[in-house]
C-alpha positions as CSV (number, residue, x, y, z in Angstrom):
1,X,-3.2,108.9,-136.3
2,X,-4.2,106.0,-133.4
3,X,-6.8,103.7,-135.0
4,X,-9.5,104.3,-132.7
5,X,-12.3,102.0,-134.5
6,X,-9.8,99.5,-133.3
7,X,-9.8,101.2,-129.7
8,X,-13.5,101.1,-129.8
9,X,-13.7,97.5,-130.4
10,X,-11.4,97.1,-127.9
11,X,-13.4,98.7,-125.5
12,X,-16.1,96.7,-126.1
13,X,-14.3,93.4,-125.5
14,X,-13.7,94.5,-121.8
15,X,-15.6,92.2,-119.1
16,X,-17.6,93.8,-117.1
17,X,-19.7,93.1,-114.4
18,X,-18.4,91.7,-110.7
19,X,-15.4,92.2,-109.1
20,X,-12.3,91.3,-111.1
21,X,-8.9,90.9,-110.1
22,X,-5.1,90.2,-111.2
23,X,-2.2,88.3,-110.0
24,X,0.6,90.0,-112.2
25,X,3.8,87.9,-110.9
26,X,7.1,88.8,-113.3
27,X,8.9,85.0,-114.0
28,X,12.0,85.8,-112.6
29,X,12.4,83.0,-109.3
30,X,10.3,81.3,-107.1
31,X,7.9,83.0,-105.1
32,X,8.9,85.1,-102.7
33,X,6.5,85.4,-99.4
34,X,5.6,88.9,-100.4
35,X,4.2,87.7,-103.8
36,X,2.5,84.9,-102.1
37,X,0.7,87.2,-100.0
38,X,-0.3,89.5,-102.7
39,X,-1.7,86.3,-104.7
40,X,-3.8,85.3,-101.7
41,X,-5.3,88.3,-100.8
42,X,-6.2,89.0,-104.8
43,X,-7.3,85.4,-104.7
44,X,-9.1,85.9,-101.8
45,X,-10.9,89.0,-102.6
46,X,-12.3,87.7,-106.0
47,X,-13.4,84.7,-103.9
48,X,-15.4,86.6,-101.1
49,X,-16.9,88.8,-103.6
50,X,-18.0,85.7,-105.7
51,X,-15.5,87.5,-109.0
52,X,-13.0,86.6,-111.1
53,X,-9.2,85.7,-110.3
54,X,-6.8,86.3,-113.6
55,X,-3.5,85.1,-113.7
56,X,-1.4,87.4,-116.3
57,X,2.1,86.7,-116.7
58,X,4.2,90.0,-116.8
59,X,7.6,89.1,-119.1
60,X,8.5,92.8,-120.6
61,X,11.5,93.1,-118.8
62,X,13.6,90.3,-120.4
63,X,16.7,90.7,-119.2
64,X,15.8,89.6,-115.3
65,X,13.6,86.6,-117.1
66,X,14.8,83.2,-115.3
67,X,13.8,79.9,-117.2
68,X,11.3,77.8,-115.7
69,X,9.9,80.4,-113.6
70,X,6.7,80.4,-115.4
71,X,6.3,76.4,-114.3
72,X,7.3,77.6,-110.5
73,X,4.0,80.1,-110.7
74,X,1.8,77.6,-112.0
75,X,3.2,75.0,-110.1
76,X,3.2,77.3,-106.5
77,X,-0.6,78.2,-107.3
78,X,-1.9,75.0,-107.7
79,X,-0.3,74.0,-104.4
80,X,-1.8,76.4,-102.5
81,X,-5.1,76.0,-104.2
82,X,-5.3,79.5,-105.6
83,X,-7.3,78.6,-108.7
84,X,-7.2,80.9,-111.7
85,X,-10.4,81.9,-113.8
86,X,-8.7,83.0,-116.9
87,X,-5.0,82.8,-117.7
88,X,-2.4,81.7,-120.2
89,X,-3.3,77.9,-119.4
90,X,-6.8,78.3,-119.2
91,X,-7.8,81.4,-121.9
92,X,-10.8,84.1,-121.1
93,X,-12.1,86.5,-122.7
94,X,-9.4,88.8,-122.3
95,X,-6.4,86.6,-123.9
96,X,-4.0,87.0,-124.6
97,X,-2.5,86.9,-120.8
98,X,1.6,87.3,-121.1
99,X,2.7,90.6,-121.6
100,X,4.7,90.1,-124.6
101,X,2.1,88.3,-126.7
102,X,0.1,91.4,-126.0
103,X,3.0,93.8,-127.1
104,X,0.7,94.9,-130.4
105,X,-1.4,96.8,-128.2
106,X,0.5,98.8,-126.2
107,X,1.9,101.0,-129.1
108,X,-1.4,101.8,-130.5
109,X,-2.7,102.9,-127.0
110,X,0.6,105.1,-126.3
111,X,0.0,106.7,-129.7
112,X,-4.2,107.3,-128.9
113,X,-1.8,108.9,-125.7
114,X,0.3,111.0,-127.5
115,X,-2.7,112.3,-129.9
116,X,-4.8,113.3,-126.5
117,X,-2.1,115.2,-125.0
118,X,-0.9,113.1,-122.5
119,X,2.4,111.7,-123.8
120,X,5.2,113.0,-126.3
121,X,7.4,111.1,-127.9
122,X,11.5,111.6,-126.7
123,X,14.1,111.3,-129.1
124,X,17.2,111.8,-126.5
125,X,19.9,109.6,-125.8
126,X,19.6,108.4,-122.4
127,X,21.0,105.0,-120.6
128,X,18.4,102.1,-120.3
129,X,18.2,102.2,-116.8
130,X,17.2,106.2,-117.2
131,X,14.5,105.1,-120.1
132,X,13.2,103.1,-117.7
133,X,12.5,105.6,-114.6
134,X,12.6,109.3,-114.6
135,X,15.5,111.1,-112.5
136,X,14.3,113.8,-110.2
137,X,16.3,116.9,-110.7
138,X,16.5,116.9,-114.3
139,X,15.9,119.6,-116.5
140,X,13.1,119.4,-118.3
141,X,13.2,117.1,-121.1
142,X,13.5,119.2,-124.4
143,X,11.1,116.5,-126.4
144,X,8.8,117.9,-124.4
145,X,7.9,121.0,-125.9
146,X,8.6,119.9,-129.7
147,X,5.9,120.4,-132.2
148,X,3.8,117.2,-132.2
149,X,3.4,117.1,-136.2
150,X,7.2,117.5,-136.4
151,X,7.4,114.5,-133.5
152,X,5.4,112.4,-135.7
153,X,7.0,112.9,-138.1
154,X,10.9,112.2,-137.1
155,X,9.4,108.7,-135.3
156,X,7.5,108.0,-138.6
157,X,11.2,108.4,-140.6
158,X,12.6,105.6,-138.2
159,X,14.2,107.6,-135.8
160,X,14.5,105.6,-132.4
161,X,12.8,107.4,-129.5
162,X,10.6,106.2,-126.5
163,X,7.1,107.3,-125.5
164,X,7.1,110.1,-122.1
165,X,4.1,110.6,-119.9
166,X,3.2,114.4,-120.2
167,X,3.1,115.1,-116.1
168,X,1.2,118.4,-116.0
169,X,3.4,120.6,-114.1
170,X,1.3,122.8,-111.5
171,X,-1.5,121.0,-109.2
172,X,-1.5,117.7,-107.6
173,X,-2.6,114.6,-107.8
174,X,-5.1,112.4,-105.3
175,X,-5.4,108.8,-105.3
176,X,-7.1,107.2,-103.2
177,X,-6.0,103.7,-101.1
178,X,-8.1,101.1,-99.1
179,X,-5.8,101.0,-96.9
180,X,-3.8,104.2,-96.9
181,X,-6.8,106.3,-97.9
182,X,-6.3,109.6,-99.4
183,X,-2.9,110.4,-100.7
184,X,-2.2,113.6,-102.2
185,X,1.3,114.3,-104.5
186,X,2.4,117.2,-105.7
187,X,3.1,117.0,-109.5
188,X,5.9,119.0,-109.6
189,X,7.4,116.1,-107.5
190,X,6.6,113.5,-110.5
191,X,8.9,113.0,-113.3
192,X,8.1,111.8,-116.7
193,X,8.0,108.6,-116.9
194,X,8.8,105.9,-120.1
195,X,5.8,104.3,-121.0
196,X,7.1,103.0,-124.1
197,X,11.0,101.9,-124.6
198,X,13.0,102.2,-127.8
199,X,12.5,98.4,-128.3
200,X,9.0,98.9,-128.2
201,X,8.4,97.1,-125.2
202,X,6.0,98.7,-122.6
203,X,7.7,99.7,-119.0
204,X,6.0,98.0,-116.2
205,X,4.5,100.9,-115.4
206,X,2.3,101.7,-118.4
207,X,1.7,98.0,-119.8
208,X,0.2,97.3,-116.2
209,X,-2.7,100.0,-116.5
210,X,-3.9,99.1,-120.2
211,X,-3.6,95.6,-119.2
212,X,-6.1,96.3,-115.9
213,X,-8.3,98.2,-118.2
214,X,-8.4,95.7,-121.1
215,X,-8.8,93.0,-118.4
216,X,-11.5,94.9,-116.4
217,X,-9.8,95.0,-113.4
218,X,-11.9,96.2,-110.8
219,X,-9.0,95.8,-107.7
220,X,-5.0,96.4,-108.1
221,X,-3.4,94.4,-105.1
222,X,0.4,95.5,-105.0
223,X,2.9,95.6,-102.5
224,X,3.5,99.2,-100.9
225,X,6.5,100.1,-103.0
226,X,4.3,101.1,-105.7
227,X,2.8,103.7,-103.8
228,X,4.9,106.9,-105.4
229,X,4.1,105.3,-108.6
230,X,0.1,105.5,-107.9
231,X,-0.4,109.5,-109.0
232,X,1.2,108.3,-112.7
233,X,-0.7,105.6,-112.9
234,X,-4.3,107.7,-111.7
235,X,-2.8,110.5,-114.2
236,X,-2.8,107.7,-117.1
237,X,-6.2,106.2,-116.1
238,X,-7.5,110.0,-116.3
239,X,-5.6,110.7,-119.6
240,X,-7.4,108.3,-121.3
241,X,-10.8,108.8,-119.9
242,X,-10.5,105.1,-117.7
243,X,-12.2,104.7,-114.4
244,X,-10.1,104.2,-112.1
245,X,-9.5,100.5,-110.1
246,X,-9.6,100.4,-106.3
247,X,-5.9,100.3,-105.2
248,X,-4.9,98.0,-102.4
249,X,-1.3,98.4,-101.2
250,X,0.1,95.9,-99.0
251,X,3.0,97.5,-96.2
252,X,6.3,95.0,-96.3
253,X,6.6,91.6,-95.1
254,X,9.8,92.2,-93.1
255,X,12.6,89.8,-91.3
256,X,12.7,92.3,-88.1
257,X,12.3,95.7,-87.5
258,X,14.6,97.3,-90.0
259,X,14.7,94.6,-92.6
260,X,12.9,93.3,-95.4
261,X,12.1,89.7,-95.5
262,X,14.6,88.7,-98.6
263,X,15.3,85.8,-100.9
264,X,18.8,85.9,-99.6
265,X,17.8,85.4,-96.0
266,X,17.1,82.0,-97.2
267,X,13.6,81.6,-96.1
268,X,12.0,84.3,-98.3
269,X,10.1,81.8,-100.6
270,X,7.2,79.2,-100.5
271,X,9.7,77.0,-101.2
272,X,12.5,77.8,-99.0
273,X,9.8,77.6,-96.5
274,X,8.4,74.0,-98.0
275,X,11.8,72.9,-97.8
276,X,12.2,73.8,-94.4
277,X,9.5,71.1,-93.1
278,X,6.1,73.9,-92.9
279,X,2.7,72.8,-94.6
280,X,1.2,74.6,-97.3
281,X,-2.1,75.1,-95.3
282,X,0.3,76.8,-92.1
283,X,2.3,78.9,-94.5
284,X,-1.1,80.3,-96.4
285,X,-3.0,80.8,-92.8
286,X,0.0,82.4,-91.7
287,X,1.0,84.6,-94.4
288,X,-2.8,85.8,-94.5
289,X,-2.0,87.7,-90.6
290,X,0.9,89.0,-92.0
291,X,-0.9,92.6,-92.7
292,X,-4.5,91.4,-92.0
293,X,-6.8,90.6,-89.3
294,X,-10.3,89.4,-88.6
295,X,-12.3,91.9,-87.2
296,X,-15.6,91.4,-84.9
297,X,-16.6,88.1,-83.6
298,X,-13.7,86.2,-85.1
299,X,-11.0,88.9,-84.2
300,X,-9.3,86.9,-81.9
301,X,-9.4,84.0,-83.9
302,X,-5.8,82.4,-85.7
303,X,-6.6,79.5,-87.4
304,X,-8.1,79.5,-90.8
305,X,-8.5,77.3,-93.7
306,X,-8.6,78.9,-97.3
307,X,-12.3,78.5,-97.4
308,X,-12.8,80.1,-94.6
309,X,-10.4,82.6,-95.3
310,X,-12.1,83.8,-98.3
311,X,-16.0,83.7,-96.4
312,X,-14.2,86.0,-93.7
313,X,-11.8,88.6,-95.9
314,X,-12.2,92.1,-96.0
315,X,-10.4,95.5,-97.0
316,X,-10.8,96.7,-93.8
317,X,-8.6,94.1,-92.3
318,X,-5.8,95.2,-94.1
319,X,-2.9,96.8,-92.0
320,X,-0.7,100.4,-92.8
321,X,1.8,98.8,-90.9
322,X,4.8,96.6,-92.0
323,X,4.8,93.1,-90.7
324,X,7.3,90.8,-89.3
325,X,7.9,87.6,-90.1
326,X,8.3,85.9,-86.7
327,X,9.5,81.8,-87.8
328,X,8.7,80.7,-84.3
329,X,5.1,82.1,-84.7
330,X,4.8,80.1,-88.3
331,X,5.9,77.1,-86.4
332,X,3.1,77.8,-83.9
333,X,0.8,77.9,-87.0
334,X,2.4,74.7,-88.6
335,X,2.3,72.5,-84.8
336,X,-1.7,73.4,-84.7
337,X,-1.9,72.1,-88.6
338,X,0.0,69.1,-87.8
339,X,-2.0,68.4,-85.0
340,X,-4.9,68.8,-86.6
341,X,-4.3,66.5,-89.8
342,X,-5.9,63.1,-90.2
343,X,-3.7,60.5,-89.7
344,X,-3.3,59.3,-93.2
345,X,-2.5,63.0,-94.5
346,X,0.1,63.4,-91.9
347,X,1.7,59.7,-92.8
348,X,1.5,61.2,-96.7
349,X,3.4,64.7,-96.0
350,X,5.9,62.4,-93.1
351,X,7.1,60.0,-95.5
352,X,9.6,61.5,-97.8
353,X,10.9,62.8,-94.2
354,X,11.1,59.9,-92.6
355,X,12.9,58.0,-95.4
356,X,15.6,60.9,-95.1
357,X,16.9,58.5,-92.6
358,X,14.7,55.5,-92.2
359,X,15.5,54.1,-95.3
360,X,15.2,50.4,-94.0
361,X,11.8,49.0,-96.8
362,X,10.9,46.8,-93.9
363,X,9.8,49.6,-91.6
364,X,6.2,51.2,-92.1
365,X,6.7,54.6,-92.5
366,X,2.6,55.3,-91.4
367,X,3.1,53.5,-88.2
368,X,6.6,56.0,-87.1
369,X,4.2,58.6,-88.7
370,X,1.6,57.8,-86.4
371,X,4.6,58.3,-83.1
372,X,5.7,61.3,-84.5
373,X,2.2,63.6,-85.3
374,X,1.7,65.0,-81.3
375,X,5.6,64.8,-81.1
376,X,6.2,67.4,-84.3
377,X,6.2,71.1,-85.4
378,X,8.3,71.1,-88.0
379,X,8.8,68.4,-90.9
380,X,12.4,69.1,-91.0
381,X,12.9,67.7,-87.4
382,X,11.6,64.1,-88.5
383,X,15.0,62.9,-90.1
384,X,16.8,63.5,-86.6
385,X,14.1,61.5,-84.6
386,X,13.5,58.5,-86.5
387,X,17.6,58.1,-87.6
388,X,18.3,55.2,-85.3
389,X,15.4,53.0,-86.9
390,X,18.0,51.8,-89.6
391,X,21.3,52.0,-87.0
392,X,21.7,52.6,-83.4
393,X,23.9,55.3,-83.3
394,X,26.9,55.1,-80.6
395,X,26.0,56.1,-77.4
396,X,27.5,56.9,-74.1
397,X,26.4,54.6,-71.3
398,X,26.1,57.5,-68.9
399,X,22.5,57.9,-70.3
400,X,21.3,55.1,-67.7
401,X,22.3,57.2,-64.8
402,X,18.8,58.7,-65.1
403,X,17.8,60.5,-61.9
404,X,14.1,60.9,-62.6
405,X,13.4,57.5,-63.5
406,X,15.8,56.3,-60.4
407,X,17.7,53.9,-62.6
408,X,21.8,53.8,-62.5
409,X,24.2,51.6,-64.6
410,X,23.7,48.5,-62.5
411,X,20.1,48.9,-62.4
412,X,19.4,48.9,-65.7
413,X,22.1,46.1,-66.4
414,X,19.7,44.0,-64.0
415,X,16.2,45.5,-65.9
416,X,17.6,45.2,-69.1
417,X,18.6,41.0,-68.4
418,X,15.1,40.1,-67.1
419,X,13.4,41.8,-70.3
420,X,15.7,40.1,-72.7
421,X,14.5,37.0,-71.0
422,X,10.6,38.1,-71.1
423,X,11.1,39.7,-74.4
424,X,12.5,36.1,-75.7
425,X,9.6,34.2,-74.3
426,X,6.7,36.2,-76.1
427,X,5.2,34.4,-78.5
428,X,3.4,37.3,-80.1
429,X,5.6,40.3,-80.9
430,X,3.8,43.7,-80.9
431,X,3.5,46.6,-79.1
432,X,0.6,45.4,-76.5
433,X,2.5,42.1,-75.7
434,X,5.6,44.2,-74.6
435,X,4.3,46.5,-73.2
436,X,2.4,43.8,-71.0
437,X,5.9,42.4,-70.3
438,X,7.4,45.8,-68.9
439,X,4.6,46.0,-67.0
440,X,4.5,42.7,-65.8
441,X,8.5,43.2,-64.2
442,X,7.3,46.3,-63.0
443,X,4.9,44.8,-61.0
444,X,7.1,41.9,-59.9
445,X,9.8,44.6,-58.8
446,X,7.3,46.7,-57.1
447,X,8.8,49.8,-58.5
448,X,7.0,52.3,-61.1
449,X,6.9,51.6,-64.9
450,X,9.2,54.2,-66.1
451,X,12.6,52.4,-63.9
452,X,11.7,49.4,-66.2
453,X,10.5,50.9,-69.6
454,X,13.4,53.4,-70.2
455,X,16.9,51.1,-70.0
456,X,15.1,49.2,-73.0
457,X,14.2,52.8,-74.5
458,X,17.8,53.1,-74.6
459,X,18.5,50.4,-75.6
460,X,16.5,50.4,-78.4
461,X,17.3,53.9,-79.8
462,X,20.5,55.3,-78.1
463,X,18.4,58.2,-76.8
464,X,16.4,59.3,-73.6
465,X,14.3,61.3,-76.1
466,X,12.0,59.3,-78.2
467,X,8.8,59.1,-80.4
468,X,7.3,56.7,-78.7
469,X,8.4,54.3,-76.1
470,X,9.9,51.2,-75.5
471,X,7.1,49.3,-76.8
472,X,6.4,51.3,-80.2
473,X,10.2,50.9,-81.2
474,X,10.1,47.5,-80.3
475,X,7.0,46.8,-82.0
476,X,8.4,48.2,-85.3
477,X,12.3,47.1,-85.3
478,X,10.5,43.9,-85.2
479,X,11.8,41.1,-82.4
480,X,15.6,40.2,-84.2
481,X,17.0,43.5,-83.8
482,X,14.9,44.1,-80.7
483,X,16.8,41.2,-79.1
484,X,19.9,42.1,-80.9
485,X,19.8,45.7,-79.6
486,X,19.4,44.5,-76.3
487,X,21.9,42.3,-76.0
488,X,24.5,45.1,-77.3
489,X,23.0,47.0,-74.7
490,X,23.8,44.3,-72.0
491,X,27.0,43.7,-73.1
492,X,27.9,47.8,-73.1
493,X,26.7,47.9,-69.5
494,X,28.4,45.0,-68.5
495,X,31.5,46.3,-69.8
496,X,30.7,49.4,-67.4
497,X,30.4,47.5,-64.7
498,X,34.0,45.7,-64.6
499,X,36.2,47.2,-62.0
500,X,39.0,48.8,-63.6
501,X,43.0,47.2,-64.3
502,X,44.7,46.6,-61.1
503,X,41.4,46.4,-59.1
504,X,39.4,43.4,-57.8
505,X,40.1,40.1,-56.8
506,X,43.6,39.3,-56.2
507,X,45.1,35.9,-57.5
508,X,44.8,34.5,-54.2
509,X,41.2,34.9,-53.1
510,X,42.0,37.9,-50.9
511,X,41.4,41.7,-52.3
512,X,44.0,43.5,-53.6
C-alpha cells in the first residue's frame, strides 16, 4: 500500500504562492544555445512576475552523464547573471534539487499511481532503450490487464519489472500551450510510457512532473520537442489529482531553414560562441529574439539589457515559429554592445585578445584597446589587427602605390626621409607631437594630410588597414622601434628604387 500520511506531508511542504519556475538542464556538455534560451526566458519570467527561479539538476539518465558538466551550468549561469533562488548550491524549501538525491520519492509516488489506477507494473523483457519510450504499433502490453493483487505481489517477491502509465484507451486528451494554445491528441495515438525503470530510476518523463509538483512549479519552459509528450504528462498531473502548470514550448533554434542549430556545427554553445570573440550581454540580447519579440511601443526596439529584458517579457511575445540563427545578425548585436561599453570594460574583455599576439609587456594593452572599440565587431578579429605591435610582418612594397592617397614608391621614399628627420628631432614622443609633425610637412608640401600620414602608416605596421593611424602606433611602439621601423622602411623603398642589372649609368659617364 503507498504511504499516503507520507504523501500528505509531502503535500504540505509544497511552496505556494507567486509564480515559480524551473531550469531543469541534464549535465551532459556545455550549454547548447537552445538551453540557454530556455534558462533566460524561465529566468526571465520568474523575474517579471517578481517569482521564484529554481535551478534542479536532472542526472537520472547516467549513462549520457559527462564529468564536470554540473560546474559548466553553474559556471554559464553566473556569467550570464541568471541568478538562482533555490538550488543544489543554495538549498530551498524544496531540497533536495538533483534528481538522484531525490530517487526515494519517486517510487512511493509511482506506487500511490499504481494503487489509483493510473499505472501497472510490467514484468516483460524488453531492451532499455524500449523501457525507456513506448513503440507505437505494439500490441498491447499483457501486464496490462494482470490482476493488481497478483502484480503486487510478483514485484513484492523480487521480481524485476518497471512501472507503465495506464493510457486510457478511447477519448483524447487537451492540453493547453501559451504559445501553441489548444492541442488536442487522440489517446489511442499514446503509448504507455515507463515511468519507473527496473533500476529504479525515474524516466525523464515521470521524475519531471513530481518534481514540478513537489517544487510548485507554476510554469514548465521546454523546447518544442516535448510537445507529443505533453497529453502523458496532463494525463499524470490528472491521475494524481495535480493542477496542472502552464506549459510554454519554445519552437527550434535552427542553423537555416532545414536544420537545427547543433553542437557539432561548432557554434551551438555559449561557449563556442564566447570563444568565438561575442559578449555575454550580445549573445543573451540576441538569443532573447530568437522566438520572442517586444510587442507595443517597444516592438521595433533590438537592444536590451537583462534588466530590461525581464521589465519588458511576456508570453505573448513568444513565437510558433522556428528561428534561425543568423551569425551575421549576432555580430550586429555584439558591434552595438561593443560600441556601447565604457572604455575600461572594453580594455578588460580586449585584453586576453590582444595578448594573443601583442605579447610585448611594454605595450599597454588599454591604450590598443582604446584604437580598437569603434574599429571591432567581433573579439576574435583583435589578434589579426594588433599582430604587428610585437613584429612587423613582411610586406610587399607595392602597398605605397596608393592611388587614393596619391602617393607612389618614390613619393613615399621622399615623405618617409623628411619624417625620420622630424620624428628624430621631437623632443617629446606621443601621439600629439607626431601628429603635429605630419601635419607640419603636410603644410610645408602643400599637399593633404593623408599623402604624408600613410607611408609612415606603413611603415609602422606593414598594412594600409590599421587601428589607428600613424600617430597612435607611433605613440605606443614608443620612438626606438618607431625610428627603427622607419628606417627599414627607407631602406626597402630605396632598394625599390634602384634601376635594375644592366641598366643605369655606364662606366663612362654616358648611359648605357
Amino acid at each position: 500500500m503507498a504511504d499516503i500520511n507520507w504523501i500528505e506531508e509531502q503535500e504540505k511542504k509544497i511552496p505556494r504562492g507567486g509564480v515559480r519556475t524551473r531550469f531543469a538542464p541534464s549535465p551532459t556538455g556545455f550549454m547548447h544555445v537552445g538551453n540557454l534560451r530556455t534558462a533566460l526566458y524561465t529566468w526571465l519570467i520568474a523575474r517579471h512576475e517578481k517569482g521564484t527561479f529554481i535551478l534542479r539538476i536532472e542526472d537520472t539518465d547516467q549513462g549520457r552523464l559527462v564529468e564536470g558538466a554540473v560546474d559548466v551550468i553553474y559556471a554559464t549561469l553566473r556569467e550570464c547573471g541568471l541568478d538562482h533562488d533555490e538550488g543544489p548550491d543554495v538549498g530551498g524549501p524544496a531540497a533536495p534539487y538533483v534528481q538522484t538525491e531525490r530517487r526515494g520519492f519517486y517510487g512511493k509516488y509511482a506506487e500511490w499511481l499504481v494503487e489509483r489506477g493510473h499505472a501497472y507494473y510490467c514484468f516483460c523483457e524488453r531492451t532499455e532503450s524500449e523501457e525507456d519510450a513506448g513503440d507505437f504499433g505494439r500490441p498491447e502490453d499483457p501486464c496490462r490487464s494482470l490482476d493488481p493483487a497478483a502484480a503486487l505481489a510478483r514485484v513484492r517477491a523480487g521480481e524485476p519489472c518497471v512501472v507503465r502509465q495506464r493510457i486510457p484507451k478511447e477519448g483524447s486528451t487537451t492540453f493547453h500551450d501559451e504559445s501553441f494554445g489548444d492541442i488536442t491528441v487522440e489517446n489511442a495515438t499514446l503509448d504507455d510510457q515507463v515511468l519507473i525503470k527496473r533500476d529504479g530510476l525515474p524516466t525523464y518523463n515521470f521524475a519531471n512532473v513530481i518534481d514540478d509538483h513537489m517544487m510548485g512549479i507554476t510554469h514548465v519552459v521546454r523546447g518544442s520537442e516535448y510537445l507529443s509528450s505533453a497529453p502523458k504528462y496532463n494525463l499524470l498531473y490528472e491521475g494524481f489529482g495535480w493542477p496542472i502548470p502552464k506549459y510554454v514550448h519554445c519552437s527550434p533554434v535552427m542553423r537555416d531553414a532545414q536544420h537545427k542549430l547543433s553542437k557539432r556545427d561548432g557554434d551551438g554553445t555559449y561557449e563556442d560562441l564566447r570563444a568565438a570573440g561575442y559578449l555575454t550581454g550580445a549573445i543573451l540580447n540576441y538569443v532573447a529574439l530568437l522566438g520572442w519579440s517586444p510587442r507595443g511601443e517597444i516592438a521595433e526596439r533590438e537592444i536590451f539589457s537583462l534588466p530590461e529584458l525581464a521589465e519588458v517579457f511576456d508570453l505573448g511575445g513568444i513565437s510558433k515559429s522556428p528561428a534561425i540563427f543568423d551569425r551575421e545578425k549576432l555580430k550586429h548585436f555584439n558591434a552595438e554592445y561593443i560600441r556601447a561599453m565604457s572604455p575600461e570594460d572594453f580594455a578588460r574583455e580586449a585584453e586576453p585578445w590582444i595578448r594573443k599576439t601583442a605579447k610585448n609587456p611594454a605595450l599597454d594593452t588599454a591604450r590598443i584597446a582604446a584604437l580598437l572599440q569603434q574599429r571591432t565587431e567581433v573579439l576574435s578579429e583583435i589578434p589579426e589587427k594588433v599582430d604587428f605591435f610585437d613584429a612587423l610582418p613582411d610586406y610587399d612594397a607595392e602597398l605605397y602605390n596608393h592611388k587614393k592617397s596619391k602617393n607612389d614608391k618614390q613619393s613615399s621614399l621622399d615623405t618617409l626621409k623628411k619624417l625620420l628627420a622630424d620624428f628624430e628631432a621631437l623632443s617629446d614622443w606621443n601621439r600629439d607631437a607626431l601628429m603635429d609633425a605630419m601635419t607640419a610637412l603636410a603644410g610645408r608640401e602643400g599637399v593633404k594630410n593623408v599623402k604624408i600620414m600613410l607611408p609612415p602608416q606603413i611603415a609602422l605596421a606593414g598594412r594600409t588597414v590599421t587601428p589607428g593611424g600613424a600617430a597612435d602606433i607611433g605613440a605606443l611602439l614608443g620612438r626606438d622601434e618607431t625610428l627603427a621601423r622607419i628606417r627599414r622602411a627607407i631602406e626597402k623603398l630605396s632598394l625599390e628604387s634602384l634601376p635594375p642589372p644592366g641598366e643605369g649609368v655606364s662606366a663612362n659617364g654616358a648611359d648605357g
